[in-house]
N, CA, C and O atoms as CSV, one atom per row, in Angstrom:
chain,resi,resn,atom,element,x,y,z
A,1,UNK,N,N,6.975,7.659,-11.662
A,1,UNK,CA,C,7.705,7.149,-10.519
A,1,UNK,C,C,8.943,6.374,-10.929
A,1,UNK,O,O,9.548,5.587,-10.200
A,2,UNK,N,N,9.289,6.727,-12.343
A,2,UNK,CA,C,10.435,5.808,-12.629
A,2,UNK,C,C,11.464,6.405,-12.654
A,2,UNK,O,O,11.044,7.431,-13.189
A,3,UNK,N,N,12.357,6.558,-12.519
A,3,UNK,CA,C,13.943,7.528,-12.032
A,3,UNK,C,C,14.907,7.120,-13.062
A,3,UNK,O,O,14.920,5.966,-13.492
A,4,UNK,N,N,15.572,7.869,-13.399
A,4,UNK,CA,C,17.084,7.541,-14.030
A,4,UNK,C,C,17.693,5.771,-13.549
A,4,UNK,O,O,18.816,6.240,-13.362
A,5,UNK,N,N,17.822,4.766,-13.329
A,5,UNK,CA,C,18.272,3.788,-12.780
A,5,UNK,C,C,17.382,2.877,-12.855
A,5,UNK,O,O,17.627,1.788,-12.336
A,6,UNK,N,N,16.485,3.038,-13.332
A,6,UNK,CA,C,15.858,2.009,-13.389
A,6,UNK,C,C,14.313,2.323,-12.132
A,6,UNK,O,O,14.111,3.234,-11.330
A,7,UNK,N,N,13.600,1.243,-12.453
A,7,UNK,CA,C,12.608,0.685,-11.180
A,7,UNK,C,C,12.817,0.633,-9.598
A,7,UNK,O,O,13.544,-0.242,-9.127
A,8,UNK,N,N,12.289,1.410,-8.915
A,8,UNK,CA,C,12.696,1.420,-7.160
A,8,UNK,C,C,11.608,0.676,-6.965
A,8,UNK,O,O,10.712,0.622,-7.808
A,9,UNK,N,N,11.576,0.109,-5.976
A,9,UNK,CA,C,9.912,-0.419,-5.079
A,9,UNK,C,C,9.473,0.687,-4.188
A,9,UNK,O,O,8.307,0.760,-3.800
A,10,UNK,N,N,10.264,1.435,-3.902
A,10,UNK,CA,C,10.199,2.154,-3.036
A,10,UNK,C,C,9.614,3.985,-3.870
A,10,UNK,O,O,10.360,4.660,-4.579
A,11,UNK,N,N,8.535,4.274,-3.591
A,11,UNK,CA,C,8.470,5.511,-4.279
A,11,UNK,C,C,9.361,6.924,-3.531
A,11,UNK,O,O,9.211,6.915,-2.309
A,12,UNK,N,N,10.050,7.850,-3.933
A,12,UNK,CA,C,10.921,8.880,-3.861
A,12,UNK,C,C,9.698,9.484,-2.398
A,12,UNK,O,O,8.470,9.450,-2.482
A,13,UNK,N,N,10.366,9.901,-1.384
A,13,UNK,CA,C,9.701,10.935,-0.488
A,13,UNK,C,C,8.801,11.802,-1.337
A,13,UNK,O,O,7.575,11.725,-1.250
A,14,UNK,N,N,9.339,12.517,-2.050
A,14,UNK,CA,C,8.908,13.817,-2.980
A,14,UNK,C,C,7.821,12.895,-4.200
A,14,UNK,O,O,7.220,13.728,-4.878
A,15,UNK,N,N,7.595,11.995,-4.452
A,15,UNK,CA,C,6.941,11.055,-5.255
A,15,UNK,C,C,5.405,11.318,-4.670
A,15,UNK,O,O,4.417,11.855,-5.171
A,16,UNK,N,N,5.736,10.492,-2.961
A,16,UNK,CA,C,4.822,10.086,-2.075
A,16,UNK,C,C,3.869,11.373,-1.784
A,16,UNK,O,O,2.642,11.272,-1.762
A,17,UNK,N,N,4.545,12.561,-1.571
A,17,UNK,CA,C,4.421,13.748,-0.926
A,17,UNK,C,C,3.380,14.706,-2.396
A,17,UNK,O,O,2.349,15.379,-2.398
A,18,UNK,N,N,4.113,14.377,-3.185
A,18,UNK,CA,C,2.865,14.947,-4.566
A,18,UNK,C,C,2.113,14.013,-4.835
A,18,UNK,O,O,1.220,14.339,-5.618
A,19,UNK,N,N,2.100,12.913,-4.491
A,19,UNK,CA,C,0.434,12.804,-4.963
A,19,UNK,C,C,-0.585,12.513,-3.836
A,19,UNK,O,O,-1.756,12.142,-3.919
A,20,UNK,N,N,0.339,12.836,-2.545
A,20,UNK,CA,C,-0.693,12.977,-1.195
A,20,UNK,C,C,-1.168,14.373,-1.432
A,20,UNK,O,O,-2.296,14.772,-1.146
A,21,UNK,N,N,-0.036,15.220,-2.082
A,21,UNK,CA,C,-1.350,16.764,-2.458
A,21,UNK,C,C,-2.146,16.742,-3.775
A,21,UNK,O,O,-3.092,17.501,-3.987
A,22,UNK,N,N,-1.723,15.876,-4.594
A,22,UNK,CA,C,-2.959,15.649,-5.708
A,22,UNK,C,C,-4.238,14.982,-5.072
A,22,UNK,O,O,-5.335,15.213,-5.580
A,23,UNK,N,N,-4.125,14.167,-3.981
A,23,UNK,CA,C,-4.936,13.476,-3.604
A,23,UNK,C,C,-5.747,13.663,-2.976
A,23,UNK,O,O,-6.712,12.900,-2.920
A,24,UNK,N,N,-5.607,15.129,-2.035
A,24,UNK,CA,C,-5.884,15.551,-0.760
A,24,UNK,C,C,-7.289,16.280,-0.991
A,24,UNK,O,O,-7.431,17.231,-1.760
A,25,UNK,N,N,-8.022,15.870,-0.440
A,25,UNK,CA,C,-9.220,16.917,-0.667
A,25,UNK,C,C,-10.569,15.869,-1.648
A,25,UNK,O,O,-11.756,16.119,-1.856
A,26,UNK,N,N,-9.841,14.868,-1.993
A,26,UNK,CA,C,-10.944,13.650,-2.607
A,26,UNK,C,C,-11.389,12.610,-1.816
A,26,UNK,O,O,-11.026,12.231,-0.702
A,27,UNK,N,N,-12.256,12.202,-2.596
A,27,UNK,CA,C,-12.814,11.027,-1.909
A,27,UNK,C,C,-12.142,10.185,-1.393
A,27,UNK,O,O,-11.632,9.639,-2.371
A,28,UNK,N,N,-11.657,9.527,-0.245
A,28,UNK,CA,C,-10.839,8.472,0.543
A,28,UNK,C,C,-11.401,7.609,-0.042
A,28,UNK,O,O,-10.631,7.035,-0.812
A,29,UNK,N,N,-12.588,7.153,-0.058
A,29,UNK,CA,C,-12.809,5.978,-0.430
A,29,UNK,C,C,-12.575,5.516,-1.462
A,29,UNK,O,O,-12.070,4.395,-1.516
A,30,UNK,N,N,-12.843,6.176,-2.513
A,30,UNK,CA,C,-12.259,6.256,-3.977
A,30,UNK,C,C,-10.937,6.089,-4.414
A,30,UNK,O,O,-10.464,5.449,-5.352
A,31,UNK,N,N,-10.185,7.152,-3.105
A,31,UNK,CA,C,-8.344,6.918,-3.627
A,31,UNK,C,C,-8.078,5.540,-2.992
A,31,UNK,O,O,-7.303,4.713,-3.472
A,32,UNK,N,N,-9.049,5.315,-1.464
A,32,UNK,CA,C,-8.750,3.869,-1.501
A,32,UNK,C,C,-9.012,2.665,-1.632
A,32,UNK,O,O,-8.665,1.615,-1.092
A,33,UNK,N,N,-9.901,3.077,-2.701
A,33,UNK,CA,C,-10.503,1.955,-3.447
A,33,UNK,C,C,-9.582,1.552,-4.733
A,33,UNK,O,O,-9.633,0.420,-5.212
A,34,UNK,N,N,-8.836,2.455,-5.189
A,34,UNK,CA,C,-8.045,2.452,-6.239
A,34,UNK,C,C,-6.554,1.666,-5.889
A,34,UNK,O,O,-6.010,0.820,-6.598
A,35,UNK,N,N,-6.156,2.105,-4.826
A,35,UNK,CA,C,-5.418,1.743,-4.320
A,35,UNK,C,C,-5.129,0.082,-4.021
A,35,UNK,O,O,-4.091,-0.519,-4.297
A,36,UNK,N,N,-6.260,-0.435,-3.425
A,36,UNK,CA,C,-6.777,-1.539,-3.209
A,36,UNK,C,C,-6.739,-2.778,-4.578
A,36,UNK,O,O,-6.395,-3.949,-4.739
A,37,UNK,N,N,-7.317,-1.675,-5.357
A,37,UNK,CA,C,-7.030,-2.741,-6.609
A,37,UNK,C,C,-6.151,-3.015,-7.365
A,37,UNK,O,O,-6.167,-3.800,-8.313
A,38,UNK,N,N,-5.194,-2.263,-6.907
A,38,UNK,CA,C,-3.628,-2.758,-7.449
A,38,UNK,C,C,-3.478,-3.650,-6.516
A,38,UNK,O,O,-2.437,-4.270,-6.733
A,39,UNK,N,N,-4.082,-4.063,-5.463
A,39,UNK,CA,C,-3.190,-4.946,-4.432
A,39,UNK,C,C,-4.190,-6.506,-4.873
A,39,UNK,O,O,-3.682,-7.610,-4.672
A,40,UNK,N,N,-5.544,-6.382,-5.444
A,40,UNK,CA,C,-6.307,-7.608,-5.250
A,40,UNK,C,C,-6.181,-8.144,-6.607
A,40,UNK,O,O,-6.975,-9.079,-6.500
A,41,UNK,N,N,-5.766,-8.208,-7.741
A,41,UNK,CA,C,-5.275,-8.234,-8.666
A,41,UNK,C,C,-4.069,-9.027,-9.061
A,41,UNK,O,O,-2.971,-8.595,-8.711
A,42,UNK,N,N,-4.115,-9.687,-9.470
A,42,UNK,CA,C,-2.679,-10.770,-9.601
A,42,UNK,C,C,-1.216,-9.863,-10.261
A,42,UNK,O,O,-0.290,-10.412,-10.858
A,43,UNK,N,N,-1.306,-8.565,-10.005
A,43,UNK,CA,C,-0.411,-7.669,-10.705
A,43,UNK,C,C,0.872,-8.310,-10.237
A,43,UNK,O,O,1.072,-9.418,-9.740
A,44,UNK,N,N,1.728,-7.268,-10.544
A,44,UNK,CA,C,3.369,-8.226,-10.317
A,44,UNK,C,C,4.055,-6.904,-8.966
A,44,UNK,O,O,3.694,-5.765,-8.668
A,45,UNK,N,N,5.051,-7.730,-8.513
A,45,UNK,CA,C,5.735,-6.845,-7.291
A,45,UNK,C,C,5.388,-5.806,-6.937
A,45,UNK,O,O,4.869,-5.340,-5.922
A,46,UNK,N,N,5.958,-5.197,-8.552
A,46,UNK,CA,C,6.553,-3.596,-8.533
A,46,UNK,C,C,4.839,-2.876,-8.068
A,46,UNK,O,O,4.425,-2.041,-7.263
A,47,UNK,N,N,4.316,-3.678,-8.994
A,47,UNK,CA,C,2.746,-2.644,-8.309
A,47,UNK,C,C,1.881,-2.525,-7.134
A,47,UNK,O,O,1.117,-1.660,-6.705
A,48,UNK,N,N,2.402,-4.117,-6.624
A,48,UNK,CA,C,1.742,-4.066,-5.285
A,48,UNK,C,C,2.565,-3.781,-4.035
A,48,UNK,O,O,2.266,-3.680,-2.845
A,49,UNK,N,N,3.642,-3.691,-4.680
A,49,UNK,CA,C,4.834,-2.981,-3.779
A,49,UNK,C,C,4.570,-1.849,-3.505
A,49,UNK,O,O,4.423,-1.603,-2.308
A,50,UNK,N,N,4.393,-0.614,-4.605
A,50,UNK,CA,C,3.898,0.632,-4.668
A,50,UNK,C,C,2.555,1.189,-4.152
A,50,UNK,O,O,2.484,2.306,-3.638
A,51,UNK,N,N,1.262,0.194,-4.340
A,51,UNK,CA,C,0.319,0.346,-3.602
A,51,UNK,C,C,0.734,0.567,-1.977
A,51,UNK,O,O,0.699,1.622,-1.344
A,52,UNK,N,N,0.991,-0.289,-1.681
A,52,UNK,CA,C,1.925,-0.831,0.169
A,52,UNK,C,C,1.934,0.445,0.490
A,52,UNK,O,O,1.179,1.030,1.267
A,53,UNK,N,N,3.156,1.020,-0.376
A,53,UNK,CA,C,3.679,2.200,0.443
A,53,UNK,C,C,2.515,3.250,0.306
A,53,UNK,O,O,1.941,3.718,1.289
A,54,UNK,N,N,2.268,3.521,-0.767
A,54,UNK,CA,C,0.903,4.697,-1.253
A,54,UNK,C,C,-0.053,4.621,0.170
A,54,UNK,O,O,-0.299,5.548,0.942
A,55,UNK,N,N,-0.273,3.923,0.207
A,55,UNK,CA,C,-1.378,3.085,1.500
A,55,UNK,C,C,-0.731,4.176,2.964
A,55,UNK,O,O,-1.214,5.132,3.571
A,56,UNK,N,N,0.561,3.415,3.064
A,56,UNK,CA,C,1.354,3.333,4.173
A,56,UNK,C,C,1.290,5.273,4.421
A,56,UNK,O,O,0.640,5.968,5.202
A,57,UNK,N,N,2.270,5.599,3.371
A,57,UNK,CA,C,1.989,6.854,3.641
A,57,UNK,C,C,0.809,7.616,3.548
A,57,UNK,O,O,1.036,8.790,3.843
A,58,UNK,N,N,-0.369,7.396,3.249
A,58,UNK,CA,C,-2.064,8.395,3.387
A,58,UNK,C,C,-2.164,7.689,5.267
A,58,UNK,O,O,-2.250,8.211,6.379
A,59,UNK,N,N,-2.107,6.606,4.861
A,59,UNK,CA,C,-2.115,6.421,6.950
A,59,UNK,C,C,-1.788,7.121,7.607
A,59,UNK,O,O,-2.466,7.505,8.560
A,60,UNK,N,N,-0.209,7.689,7.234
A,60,UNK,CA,C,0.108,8.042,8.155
A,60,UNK,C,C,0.097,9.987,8.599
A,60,UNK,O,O,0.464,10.672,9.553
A,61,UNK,N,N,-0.758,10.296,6.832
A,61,UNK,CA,C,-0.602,11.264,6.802
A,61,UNK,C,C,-2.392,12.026,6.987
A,61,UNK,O,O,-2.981,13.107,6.975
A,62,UNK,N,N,-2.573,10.841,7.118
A,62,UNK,CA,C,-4.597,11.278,7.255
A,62,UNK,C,C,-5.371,10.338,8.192
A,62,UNK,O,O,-5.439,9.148,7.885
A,63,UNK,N,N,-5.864,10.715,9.132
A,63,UNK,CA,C,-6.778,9.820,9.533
A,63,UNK,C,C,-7.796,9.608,8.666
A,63,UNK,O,O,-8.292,8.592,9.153
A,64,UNK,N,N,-8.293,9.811,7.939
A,64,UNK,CA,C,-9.209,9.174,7.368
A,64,UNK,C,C,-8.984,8.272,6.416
A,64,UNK,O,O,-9.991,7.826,5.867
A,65,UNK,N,N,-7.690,7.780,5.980
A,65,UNK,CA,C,-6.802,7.257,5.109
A,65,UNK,C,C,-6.902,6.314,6.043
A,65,UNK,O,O,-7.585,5.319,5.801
A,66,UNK,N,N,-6.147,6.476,7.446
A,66,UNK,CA,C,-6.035,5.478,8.398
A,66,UNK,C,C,-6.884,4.649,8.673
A,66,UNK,O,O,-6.549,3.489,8.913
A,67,UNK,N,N,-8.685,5.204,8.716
A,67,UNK,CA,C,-9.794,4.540,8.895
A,67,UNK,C,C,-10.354,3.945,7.793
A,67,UNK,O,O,-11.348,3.220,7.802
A,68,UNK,N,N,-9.729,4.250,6.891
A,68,UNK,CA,C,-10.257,3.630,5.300
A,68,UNK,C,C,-9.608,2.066,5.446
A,68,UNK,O,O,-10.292,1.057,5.275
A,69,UNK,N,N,-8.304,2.049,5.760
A,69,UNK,CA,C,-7.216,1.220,5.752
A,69,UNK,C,C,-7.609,0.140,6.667
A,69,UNK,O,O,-7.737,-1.044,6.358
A,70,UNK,N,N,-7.823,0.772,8.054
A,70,UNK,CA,C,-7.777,-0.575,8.883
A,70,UNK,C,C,-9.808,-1.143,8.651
A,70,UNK,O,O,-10.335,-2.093,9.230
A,71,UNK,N,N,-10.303,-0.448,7.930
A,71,UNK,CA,C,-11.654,-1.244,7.982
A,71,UNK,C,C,-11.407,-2.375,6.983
A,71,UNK,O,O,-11.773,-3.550,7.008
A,72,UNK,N,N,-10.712,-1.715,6.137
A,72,UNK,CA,C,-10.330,-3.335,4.977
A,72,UNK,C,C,-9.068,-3.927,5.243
A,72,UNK,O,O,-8.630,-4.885,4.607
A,73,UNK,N,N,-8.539,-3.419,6.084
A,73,UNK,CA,C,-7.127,-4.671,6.913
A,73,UNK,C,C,-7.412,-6.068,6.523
A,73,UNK,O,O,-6.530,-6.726,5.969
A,74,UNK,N,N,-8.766,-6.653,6.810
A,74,UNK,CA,C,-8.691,-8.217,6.328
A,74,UNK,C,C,-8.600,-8.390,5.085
A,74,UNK,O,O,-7.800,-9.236,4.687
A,75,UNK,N,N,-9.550,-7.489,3.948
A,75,UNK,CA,C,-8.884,-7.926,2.322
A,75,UNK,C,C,-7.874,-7.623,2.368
A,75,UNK,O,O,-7.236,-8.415,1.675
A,76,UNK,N,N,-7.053,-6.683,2.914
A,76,UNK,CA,C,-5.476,-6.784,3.048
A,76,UNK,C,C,-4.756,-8.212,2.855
A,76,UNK,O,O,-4.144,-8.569,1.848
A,77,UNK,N,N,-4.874,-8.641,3.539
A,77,UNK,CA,C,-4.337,-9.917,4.429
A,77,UNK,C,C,-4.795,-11.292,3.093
A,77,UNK,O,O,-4.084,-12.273,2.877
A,78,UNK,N,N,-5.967,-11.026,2.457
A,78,UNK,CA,C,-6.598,-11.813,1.347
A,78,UNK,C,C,-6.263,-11.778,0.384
A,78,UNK,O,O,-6.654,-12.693,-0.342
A,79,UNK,N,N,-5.339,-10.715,-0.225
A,79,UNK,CA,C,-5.766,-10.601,-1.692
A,79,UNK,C,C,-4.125,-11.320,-1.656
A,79,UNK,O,O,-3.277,-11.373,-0.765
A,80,UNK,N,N,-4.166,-11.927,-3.371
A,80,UNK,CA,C,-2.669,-12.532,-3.522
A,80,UNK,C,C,-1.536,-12.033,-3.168
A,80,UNK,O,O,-1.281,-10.843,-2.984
A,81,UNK,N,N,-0.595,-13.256,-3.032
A,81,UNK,CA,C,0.460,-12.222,-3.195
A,81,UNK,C,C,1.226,-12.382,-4.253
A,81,UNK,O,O,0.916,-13.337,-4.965
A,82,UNK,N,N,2.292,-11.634,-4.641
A,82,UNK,CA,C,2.753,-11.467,-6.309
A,82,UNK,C,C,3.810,-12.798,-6.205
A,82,UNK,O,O,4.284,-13.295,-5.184
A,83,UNK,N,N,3.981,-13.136,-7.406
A,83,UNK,CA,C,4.270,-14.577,-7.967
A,83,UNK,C,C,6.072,-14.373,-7.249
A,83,UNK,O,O,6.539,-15.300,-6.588
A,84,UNK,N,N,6.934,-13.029,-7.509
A,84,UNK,CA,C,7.984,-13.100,-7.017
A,84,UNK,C,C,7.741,-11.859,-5.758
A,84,UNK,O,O,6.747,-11.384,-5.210
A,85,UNK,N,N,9.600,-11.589,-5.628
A,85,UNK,CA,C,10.016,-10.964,-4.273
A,85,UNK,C,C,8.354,-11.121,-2.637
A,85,UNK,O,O,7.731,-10.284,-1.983
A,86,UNK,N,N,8.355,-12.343,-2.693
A,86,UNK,CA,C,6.984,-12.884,-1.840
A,86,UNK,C,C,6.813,-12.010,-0.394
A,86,UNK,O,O,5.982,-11.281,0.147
A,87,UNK,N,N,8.735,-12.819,-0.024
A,87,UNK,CA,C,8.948,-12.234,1.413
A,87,UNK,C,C,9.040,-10.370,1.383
A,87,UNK,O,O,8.619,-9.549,2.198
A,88,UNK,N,N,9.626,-10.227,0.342
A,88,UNK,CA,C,9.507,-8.563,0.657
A,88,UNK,C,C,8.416,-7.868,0.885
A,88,UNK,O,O,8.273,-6.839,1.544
A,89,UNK,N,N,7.424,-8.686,0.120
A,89,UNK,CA,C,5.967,-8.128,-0.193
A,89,UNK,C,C,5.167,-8.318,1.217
A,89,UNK,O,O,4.386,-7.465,1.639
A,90,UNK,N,N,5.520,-9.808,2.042
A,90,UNK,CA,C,4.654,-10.053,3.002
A,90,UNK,C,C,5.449,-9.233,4.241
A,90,UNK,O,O,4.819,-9.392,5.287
A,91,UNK,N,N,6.690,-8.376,4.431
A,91,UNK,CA,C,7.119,-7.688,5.034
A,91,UNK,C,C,6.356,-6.560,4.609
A,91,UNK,O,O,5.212,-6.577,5.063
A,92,UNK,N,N,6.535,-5.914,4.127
A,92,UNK,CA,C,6.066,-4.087,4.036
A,92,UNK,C,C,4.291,-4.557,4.452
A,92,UNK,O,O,3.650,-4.121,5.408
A,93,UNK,N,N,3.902,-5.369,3.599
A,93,UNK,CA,C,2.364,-5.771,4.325
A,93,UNK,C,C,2.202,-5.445,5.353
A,93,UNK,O,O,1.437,-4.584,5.788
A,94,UNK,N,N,3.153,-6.326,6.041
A,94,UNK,CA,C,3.080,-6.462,7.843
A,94,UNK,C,C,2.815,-5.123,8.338
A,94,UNK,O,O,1.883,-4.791,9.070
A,95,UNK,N,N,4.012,-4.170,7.714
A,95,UNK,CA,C,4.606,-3.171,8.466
A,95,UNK,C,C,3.432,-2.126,8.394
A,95,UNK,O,O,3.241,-1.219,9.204
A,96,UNK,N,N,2.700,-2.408,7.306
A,96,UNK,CA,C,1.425,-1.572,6.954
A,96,UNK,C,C,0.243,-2.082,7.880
A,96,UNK,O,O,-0.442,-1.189,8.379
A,97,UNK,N,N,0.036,-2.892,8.063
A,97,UNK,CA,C,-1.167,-3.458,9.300
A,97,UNK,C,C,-0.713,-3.221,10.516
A,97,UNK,O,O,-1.362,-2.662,11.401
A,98,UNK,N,N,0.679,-3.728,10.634
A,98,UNK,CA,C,1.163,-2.658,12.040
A,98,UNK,C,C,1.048,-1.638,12.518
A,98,UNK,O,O,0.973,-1.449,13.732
A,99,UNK,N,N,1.000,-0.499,11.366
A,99,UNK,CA,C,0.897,1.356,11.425
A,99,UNK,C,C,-0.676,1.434,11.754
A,99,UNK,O,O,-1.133,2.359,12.426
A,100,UNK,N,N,-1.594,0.236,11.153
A,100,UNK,CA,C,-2.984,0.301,11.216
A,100,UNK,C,C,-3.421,-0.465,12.544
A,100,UNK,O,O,-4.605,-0.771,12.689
A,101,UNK,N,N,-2.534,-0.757,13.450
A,101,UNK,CA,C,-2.912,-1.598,14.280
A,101,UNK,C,C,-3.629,-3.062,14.081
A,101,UNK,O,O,-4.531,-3.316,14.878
A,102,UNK,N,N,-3.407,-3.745,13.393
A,102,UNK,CA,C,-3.961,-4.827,12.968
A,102,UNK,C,C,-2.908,-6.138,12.999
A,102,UNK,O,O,-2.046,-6.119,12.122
A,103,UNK,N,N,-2.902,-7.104,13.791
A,103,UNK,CA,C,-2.263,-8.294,13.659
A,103,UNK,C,C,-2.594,-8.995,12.110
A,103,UNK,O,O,-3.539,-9.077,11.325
A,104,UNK,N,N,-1.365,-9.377,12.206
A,104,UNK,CA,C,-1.075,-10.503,11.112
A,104,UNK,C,C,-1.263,-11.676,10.811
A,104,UNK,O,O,-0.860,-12.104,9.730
A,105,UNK,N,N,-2.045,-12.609,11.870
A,105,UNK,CA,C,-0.996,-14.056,12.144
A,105,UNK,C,C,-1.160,-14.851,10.685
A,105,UNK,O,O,-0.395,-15.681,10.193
A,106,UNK,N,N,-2.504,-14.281,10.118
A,106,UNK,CA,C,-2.202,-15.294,8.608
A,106,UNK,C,C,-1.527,-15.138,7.863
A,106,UNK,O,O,-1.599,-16.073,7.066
A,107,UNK,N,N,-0.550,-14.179,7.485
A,107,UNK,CA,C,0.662,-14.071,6.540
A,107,UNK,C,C,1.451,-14.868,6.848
A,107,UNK,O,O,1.496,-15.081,8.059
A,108,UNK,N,N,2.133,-15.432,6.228
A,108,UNK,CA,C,3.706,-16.469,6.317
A,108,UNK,C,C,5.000,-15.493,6.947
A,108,UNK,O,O,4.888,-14.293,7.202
A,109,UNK,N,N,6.023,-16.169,7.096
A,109,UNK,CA,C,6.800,-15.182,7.704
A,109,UNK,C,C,7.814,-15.805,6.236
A,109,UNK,O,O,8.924,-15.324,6.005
């Protein structure tokens, strides 16, 4: 996921899109269990940035991704957040419990 330029937070459409077909056809719980633990983990930005979206897009591309997601919406909301870029991190969060239907109010703004 690393490009000519350096580090994106953001993974490439075509990034997102191959490994929703590597992914497709496995255990949900498993991919989102994996998923999950890049986020509960004191890792740094770039990884829990990338989880976010990974997340964001199986939501939106599977219901059962979707139902994986909003049953653990509250460890969502629990697990740290990374030491820098805070606010970026507690934005895409949001935007991800939003797609899952899930209020926020304990995140900081």
């Amino acid at each position: 996921m690393i490009k000519p330029g350096g580090i994106r937070a953001r993974p490439s459409d075509q990034s997102l899109l191959d490994f929703y077909k590597n992914v497709k056809g496995m255990d949900e719980g498993i991919i989102g269990s994996l998923i999950l633990s890049k986020l509960e983990v004191n890792y740094s930005y770039s990884v829990k940035i990338k989880a976010i979206y990974l997340a964001e897009y199986l939501v939106k591309k599977s219901t059962e991704y979707y139902k994986y997601f909003s049953l653990h919406a509250e460890k969502l909301m629990r697990f740290p957040e990374p030491e820098e870029n805070e606010e970026n991190y507690r934005k895409s969060l949001k935007g991800l419990l939003n797609i899952i239907g899930v209020a926020s109010p304990e995140l900081k703004n």
